[in-house]
N, C-alpha and C positions, 0 to 999 in steps of 0.2 A: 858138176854142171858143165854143160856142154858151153861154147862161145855162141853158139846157131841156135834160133830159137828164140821165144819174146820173152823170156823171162832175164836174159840178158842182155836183152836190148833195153826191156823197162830199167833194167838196175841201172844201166850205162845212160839214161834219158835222165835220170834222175843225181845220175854221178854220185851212187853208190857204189862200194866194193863188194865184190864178188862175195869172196871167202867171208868177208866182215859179216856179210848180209845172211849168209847160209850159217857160217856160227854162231848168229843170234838166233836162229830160227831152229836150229838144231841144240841151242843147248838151252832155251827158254821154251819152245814149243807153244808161242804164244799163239791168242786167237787172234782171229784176225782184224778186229780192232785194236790190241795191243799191238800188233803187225805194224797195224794202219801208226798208232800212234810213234811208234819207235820208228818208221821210214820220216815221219812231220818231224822229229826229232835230228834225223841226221842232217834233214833239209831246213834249218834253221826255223823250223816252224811253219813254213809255209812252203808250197812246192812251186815252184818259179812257174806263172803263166806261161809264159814261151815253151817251157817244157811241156804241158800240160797240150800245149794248141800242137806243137810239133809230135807228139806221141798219137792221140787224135788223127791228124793229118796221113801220119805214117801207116795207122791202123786202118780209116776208114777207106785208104787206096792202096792196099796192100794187095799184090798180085801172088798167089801159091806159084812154085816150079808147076815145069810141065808133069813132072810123074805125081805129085802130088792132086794136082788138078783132075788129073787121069784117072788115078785111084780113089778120089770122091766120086767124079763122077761114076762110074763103076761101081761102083758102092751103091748111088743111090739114083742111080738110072737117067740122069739128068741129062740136058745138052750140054756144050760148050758154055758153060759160065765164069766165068773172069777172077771175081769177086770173091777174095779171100773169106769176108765178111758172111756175104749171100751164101757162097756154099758151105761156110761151118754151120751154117744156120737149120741148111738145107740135110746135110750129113747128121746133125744131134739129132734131128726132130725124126729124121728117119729111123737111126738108131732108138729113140727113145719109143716110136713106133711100134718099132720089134720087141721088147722091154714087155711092153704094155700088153702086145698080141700072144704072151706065152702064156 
């Protein structure tokens, strides 16, 4: 796993390890409610609000790069949209569009 990217930004939000976290997941293969349960687990049971409100925070105003933004947009025809959020939204649905229309 790369350091770029949310899946290491969740793990580091939560002030879990890396490697710990990919060895549990790689050598239990758990569902994702044992997931769920084994991250409540390293988090003394409870996931600290502050993290919970800052990860939120972080997600709901998250801005893509410019190539990234480029390449949805291009994708799916759109204007200038900001909105890491709106345009994954925008990108699946289109994607899932083309899915559905074959």
């Amino acid at each position: 796993m790369t350091d770029s990217g949310l899946d290491p930004r969740v793990l580091h939000a939560l002030n879990l390890d890396i490697d710990a976290t990919l060895n549990y997941i790689r050598t239990n293969l758990p569902s994702y409610l044992e997931f769920e349960g084994w991250v409540l687990e390293q988090c003394g049971g409870q996931i600290p609000a502050q993290a919970v409100d800052e990860w939120n925070d972080y997600l709901c105003n998250r801005i893509h790069n410019d190539a990234k933004r480029a390449e949805i947009r291009a994708t799916v025809g759109c204007g200038d949209i900001s909105s890491a959020v709106v345009l994954n939204h925008i990108e699946d649905w289109h994607l899932a569009h083309q899915w559905l229309s074959m």
